[in-house]
N, CA, C and O atoms as a GROMACS GRO file, in nm:
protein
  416
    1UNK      N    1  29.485  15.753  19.797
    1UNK     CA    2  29.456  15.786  19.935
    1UNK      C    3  29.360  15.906  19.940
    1UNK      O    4  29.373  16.010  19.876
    2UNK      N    5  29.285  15.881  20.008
    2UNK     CA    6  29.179  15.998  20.036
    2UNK      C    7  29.222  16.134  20.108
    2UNK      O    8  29.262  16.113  20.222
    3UNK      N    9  29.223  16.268  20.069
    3UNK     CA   10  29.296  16.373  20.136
    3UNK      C   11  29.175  16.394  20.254
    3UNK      O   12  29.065  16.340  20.254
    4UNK      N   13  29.214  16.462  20.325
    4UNK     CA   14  29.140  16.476  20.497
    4UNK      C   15  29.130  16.653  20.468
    4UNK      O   16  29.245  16.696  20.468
    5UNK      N   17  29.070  16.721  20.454
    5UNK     CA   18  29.037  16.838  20.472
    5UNK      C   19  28.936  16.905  20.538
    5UNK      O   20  28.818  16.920  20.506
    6UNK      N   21  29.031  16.966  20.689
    6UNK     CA   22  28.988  17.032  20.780
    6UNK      C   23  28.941  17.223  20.743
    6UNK      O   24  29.022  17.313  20.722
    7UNK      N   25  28.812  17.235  20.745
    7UNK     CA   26  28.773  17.409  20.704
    7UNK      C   27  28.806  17.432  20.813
    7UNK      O   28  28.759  17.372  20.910
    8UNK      N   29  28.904  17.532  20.823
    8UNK     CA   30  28.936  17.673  20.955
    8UNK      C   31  28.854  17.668  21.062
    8UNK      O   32  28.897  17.635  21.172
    9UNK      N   33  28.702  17.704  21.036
    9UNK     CA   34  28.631  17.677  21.193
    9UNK      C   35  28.648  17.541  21.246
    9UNK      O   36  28.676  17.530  21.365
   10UNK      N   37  28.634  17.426  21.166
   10UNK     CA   38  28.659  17.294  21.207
   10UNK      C   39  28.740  17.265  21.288
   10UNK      O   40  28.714  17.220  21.400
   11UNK      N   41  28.878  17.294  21.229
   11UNK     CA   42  29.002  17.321  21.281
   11UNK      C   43  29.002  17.366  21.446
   11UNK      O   44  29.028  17.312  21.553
   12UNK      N   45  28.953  17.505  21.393
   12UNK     CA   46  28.969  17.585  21.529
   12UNK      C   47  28.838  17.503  21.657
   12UNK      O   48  28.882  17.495  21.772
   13UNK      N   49  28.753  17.471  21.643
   13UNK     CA   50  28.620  17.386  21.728
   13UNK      C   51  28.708  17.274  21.766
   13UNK      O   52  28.725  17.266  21.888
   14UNK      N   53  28.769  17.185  21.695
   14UNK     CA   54  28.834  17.097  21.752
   14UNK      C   55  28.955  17.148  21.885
   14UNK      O   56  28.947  17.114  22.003
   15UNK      N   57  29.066  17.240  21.821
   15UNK     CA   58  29.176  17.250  21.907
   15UNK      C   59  29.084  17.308  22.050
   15UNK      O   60  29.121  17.256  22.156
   16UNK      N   61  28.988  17.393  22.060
   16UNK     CA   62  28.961  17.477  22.144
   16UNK      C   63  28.859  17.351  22.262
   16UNK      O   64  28.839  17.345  22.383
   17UNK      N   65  28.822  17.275  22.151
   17UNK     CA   66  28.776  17.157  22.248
   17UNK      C   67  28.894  17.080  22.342
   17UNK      O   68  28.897  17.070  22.464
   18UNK      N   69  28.983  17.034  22.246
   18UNK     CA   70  29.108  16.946  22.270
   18UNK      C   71  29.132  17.024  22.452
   18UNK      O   72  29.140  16.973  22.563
   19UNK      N   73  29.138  17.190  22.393
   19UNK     CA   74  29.236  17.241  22.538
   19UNK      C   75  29.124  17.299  22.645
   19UNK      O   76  29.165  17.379  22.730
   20UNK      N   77  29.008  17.269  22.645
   20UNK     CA   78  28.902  17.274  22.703
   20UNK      C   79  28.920  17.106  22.827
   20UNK      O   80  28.960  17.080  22.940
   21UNK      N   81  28.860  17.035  22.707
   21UNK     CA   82  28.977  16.870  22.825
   21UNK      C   83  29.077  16.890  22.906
   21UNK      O   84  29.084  16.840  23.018
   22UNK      N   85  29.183  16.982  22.841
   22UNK     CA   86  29.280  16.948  22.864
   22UNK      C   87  29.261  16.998  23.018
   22UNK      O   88  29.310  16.950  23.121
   23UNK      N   89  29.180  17.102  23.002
   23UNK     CA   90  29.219  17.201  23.148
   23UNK      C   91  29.135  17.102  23.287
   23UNK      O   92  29.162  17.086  23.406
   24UNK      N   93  29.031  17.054  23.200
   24UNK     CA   94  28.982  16.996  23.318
   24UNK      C   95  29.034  16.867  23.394
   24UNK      O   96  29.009  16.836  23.511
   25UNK      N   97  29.102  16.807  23.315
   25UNK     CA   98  29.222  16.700  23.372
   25UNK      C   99  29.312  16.644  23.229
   25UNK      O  100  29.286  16.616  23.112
   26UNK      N  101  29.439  16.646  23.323
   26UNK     CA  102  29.592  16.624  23.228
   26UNK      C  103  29.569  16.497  23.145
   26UNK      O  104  29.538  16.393  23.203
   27UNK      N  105  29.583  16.502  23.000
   27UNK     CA  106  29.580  16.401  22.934
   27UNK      C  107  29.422  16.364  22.912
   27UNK      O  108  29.382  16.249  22.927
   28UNK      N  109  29.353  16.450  22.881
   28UNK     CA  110  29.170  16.445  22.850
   28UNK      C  111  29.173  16.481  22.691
   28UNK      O  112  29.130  16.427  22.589
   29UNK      N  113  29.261  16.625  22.726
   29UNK     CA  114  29.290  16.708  22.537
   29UNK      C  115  29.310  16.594  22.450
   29UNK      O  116  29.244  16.589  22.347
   30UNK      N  117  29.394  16.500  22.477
   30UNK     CA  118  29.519  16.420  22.412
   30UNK      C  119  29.405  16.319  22.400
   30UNK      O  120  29.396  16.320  22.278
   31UNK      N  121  29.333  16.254  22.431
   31UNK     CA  122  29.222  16.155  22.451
   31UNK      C  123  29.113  16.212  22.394
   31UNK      O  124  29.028  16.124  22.384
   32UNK      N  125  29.071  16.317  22.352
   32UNK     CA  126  28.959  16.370  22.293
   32UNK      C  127  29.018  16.367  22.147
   32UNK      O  128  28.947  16.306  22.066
   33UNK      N  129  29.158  16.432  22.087
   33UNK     CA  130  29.230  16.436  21.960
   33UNK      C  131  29.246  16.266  21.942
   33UNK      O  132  29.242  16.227  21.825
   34UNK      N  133  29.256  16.206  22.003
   34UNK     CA  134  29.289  16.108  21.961
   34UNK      C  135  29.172  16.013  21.878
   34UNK      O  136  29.182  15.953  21.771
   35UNK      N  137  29.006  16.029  22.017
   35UNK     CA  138  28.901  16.000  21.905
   35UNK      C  139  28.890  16.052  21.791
   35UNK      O  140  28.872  16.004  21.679
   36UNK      N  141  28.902  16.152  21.827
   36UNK     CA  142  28.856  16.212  21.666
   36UNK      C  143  28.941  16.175  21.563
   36UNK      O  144  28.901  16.160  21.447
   37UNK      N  145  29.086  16.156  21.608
   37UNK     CA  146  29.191  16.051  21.457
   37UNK      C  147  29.125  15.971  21.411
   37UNK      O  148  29.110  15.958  21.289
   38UNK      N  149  29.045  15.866  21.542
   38UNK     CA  150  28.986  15.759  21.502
   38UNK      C  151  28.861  15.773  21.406
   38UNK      O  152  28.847  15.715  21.298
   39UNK      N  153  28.776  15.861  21.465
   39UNK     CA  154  28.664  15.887  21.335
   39UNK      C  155  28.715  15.912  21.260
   39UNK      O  156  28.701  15.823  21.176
   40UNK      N  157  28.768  15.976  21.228
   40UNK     CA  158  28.852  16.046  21.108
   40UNK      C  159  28.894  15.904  21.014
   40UNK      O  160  28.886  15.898  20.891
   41UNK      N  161  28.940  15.798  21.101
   41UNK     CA  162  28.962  15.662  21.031
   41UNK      C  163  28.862  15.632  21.006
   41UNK      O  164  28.842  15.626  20.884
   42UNK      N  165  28.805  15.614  21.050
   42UNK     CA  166  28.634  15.522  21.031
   42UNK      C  167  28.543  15.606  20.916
   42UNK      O  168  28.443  15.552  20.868
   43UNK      N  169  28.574  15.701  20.888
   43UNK     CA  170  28.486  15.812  20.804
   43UNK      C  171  28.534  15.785  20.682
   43UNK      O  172  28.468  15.774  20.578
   44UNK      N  173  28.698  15.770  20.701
   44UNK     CA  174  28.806  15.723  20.568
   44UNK      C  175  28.725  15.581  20.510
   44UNK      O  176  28.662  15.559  20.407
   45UNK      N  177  28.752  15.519  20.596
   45UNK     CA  178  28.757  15.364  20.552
   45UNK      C  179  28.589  15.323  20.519
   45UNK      O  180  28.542  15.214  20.488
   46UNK      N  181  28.514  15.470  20.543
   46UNK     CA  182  28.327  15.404  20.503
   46UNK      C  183  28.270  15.525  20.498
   46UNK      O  184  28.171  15.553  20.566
   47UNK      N  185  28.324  15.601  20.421
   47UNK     CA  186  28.227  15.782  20.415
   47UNK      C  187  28.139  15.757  20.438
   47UNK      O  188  28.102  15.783  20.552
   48UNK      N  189  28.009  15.664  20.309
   48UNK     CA  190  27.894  15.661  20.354
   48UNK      C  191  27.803  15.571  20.430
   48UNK      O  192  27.707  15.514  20.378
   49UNK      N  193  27.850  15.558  20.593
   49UNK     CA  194  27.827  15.496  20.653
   49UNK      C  195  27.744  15.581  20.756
   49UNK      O  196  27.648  15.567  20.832
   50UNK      N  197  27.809  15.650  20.729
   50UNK     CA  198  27.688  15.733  20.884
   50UNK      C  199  27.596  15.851  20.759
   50UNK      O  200  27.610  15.891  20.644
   51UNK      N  201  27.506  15.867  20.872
   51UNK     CA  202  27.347  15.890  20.828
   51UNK      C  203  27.422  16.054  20.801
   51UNK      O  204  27.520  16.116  20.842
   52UNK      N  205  27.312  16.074  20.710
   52UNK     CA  206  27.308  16.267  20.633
   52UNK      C  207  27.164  16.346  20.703
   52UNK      O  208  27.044  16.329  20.724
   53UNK      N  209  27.250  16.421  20.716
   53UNK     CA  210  27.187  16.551  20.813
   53UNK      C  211  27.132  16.644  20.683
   53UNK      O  212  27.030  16.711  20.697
   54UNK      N  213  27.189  16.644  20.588
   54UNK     CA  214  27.130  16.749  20.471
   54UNK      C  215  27.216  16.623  20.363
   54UNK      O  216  27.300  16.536  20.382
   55UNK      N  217  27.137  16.674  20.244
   55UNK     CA  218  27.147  16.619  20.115
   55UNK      C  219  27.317  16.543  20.102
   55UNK      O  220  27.326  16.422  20.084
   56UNK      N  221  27.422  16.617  20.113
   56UNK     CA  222  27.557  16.620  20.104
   56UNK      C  223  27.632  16.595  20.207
   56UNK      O  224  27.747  16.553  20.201
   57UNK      N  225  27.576  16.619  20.300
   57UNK     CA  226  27.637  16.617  20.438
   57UNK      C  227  27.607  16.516  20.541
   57UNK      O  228  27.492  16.480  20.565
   58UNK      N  229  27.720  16.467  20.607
   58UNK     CA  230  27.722  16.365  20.675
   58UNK      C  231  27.785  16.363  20.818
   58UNK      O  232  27.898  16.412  20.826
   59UNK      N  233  27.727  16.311  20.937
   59UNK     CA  234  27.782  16.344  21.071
   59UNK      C  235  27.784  16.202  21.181
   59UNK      O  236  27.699  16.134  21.237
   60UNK      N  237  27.938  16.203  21.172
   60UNK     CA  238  27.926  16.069  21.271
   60UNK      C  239  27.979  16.101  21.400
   60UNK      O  240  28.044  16.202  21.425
   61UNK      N  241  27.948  16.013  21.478
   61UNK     CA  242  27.987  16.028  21.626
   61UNK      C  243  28.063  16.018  21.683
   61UNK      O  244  28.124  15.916  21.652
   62UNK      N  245  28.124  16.088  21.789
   62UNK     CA  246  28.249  16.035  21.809
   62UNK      C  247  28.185  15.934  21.957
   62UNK      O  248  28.073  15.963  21.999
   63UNK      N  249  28.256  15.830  22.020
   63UNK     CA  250  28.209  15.765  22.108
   63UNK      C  251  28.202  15.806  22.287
   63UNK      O  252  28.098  15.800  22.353
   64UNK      N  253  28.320  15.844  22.336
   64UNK     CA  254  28.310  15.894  22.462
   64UNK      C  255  28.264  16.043  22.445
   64UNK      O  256  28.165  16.070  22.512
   65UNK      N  257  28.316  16.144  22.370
   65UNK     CA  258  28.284  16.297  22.411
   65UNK      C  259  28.152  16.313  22.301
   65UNK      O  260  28.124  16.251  22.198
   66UNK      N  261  28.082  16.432  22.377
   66UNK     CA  262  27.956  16.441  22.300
   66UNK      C  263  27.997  16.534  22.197
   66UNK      O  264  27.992  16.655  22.220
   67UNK      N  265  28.040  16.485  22.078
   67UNK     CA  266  28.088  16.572  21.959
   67UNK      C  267  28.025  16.476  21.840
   67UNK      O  268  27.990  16.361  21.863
   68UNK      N  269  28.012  16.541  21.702
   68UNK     CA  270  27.972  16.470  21.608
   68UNK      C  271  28.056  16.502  21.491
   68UNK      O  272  28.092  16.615  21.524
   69UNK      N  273  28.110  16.479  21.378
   69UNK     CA  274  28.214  16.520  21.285
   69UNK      C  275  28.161  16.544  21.136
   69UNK      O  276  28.184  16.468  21.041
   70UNK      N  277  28.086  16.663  21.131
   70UNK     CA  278  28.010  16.679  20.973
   70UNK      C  279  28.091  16.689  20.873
   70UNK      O  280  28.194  16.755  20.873
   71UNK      N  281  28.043  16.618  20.774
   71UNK     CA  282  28.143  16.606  20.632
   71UNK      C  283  28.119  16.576  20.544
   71UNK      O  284  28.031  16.490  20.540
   72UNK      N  285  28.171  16.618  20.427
   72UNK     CA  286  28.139  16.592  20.275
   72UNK      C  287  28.227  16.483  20.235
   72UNK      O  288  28.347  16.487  20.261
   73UNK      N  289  28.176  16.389  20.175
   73UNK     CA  290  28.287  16.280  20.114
   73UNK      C  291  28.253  16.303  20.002
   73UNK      O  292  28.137  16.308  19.963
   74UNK      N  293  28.399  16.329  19.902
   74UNK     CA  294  28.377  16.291  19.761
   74UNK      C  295  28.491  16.169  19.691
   74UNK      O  296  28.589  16.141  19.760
   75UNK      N  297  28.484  16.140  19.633
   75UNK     CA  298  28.574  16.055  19.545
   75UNK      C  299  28.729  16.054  19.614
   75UNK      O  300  28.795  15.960  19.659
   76UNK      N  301  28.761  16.206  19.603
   76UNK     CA  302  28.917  16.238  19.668
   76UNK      C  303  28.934  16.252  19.764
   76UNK      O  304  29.032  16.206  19.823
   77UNK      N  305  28.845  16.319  19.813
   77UNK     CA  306  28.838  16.358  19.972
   77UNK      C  307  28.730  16.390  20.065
   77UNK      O  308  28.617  16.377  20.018
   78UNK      N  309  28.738  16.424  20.167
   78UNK     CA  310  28.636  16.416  20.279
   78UNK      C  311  28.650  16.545  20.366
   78UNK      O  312  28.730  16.550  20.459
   79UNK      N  313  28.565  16.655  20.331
   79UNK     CA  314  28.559  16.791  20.380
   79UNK      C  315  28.498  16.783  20.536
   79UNK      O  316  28.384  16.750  20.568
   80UNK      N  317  28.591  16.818  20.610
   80UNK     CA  318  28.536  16.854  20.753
   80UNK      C  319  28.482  17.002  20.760
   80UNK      O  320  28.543  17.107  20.743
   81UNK      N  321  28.367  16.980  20.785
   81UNK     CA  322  28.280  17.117  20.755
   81UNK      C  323  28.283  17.175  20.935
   81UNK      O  324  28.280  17.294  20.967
   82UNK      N  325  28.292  17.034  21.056
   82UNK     CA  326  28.214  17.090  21.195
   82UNK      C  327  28.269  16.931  21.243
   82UNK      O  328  28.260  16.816  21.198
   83UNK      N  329  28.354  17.026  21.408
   83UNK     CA  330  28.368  16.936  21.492
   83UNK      C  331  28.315  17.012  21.591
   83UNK      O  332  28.353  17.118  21.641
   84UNK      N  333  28.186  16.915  21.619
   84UNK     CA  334  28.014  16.980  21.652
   84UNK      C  335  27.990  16.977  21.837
   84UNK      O  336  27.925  16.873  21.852
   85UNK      N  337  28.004  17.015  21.925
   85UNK     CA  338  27.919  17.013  22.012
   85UNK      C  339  27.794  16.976  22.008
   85UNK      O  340  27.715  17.055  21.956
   86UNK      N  341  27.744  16.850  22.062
   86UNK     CA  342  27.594  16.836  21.978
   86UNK      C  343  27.465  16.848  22.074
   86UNK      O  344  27.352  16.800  22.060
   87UNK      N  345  27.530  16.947  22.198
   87UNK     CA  346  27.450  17.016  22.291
   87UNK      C  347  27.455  17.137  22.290
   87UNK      O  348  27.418  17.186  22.397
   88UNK      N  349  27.493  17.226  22.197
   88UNK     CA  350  27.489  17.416  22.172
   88UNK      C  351  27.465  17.410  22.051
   88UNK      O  352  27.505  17.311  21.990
   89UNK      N  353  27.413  17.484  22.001
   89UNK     CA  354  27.394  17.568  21.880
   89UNK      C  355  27.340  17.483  21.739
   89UNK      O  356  27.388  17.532  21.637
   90UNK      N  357  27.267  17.387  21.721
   90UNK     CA  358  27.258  17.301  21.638
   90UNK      C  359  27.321  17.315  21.499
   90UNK      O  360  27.412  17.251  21.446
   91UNK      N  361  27.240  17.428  21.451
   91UNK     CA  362  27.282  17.442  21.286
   91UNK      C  363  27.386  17.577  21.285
   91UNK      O  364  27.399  17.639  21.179
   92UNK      N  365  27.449  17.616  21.390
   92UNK     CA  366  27.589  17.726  21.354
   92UNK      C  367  27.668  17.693  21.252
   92UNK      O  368  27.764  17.767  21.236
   93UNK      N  369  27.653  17.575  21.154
   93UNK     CA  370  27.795  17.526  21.094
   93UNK      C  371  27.696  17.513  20.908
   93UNK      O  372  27.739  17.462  20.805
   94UNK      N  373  27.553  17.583  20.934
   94UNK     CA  374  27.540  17.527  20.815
   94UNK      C  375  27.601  17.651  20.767
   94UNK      O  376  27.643  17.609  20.659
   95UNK      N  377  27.634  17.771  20.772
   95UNK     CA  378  27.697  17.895  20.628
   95UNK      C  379  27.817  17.849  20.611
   95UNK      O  380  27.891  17.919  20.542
   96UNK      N  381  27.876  17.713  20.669
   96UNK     CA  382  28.005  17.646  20.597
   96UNK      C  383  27.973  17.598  20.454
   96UNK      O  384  28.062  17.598  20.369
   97UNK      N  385  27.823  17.550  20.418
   97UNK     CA  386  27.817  17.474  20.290
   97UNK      C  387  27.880  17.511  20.205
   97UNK      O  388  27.935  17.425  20.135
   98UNK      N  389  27.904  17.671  20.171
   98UNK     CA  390  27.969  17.739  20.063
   98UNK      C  391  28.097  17.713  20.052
   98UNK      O  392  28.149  17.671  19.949
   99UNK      N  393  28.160  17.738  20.163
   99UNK     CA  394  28.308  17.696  20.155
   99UNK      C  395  28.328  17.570  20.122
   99UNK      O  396  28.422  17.563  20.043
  100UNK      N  397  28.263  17.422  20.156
  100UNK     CA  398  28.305  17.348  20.101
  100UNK      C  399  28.303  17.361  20.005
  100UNK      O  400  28.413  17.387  19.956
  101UNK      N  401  28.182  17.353  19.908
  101UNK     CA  402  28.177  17.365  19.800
  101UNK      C  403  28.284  17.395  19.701
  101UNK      O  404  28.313  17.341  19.594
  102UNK      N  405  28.334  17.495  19.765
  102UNK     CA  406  28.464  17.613  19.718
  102UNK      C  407  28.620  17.508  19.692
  102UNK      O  408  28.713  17.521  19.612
  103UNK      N  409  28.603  17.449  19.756
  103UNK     CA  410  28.714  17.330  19.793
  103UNK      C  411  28.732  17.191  19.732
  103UNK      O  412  28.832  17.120  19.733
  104UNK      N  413  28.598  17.168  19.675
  104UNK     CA  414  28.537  17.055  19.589
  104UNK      C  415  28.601  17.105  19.432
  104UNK      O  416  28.576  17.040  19.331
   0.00000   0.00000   0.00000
């Protein structure tokens, strides 16, 4: 089984999105976490399926919210580097490369 490893900012970009939904109507948070399980499946079941943004790195879409999910797939696992807003800040998530690395 492939391990799922979320880096800390990842982590934190997602929840802060999740309760960002949440506020703007009940049960949005819960519907935004839930796509992203789903990419999270779809990333599992075909790492290299969606297109690379840099050499190593890979970013797929999620379908209703405008988010994108950057990540390293290797053999064991699949590093979540950025759960991306893909209307602010374009490249804020590249001084993550190191940390993955670190984790590889």
């Amino acid at each position: 089984m492939t391990a799922i490893v979320f880096l800390p900012p990842a982590q934190e970009e997602m929840t802060a999105a999740a309760r960002y939904y949440q506020a703007q109507s009940t049960g949005l948070g819960t519907e935004f976490l839930a796509e992203v399980e789903q990419t999270i499946a779809a990333i599992v079941s075909h790492p290299k399926a969606a297109p690379k943004v840099k050499p190593d790195i890979r970013r797929r879409l999620l379908k209703r919210f405008p988010f994108g999910i950057l990540y390293v797939a290797t053999v064991d696992e699949i590093v979540v580097l950025a759960v991306m807003h893909l209307r602010r800040r374009p490249g804020y998530w590249q001084d993550r490369l190191g940390s993955s690395k670190q984790s590889q």
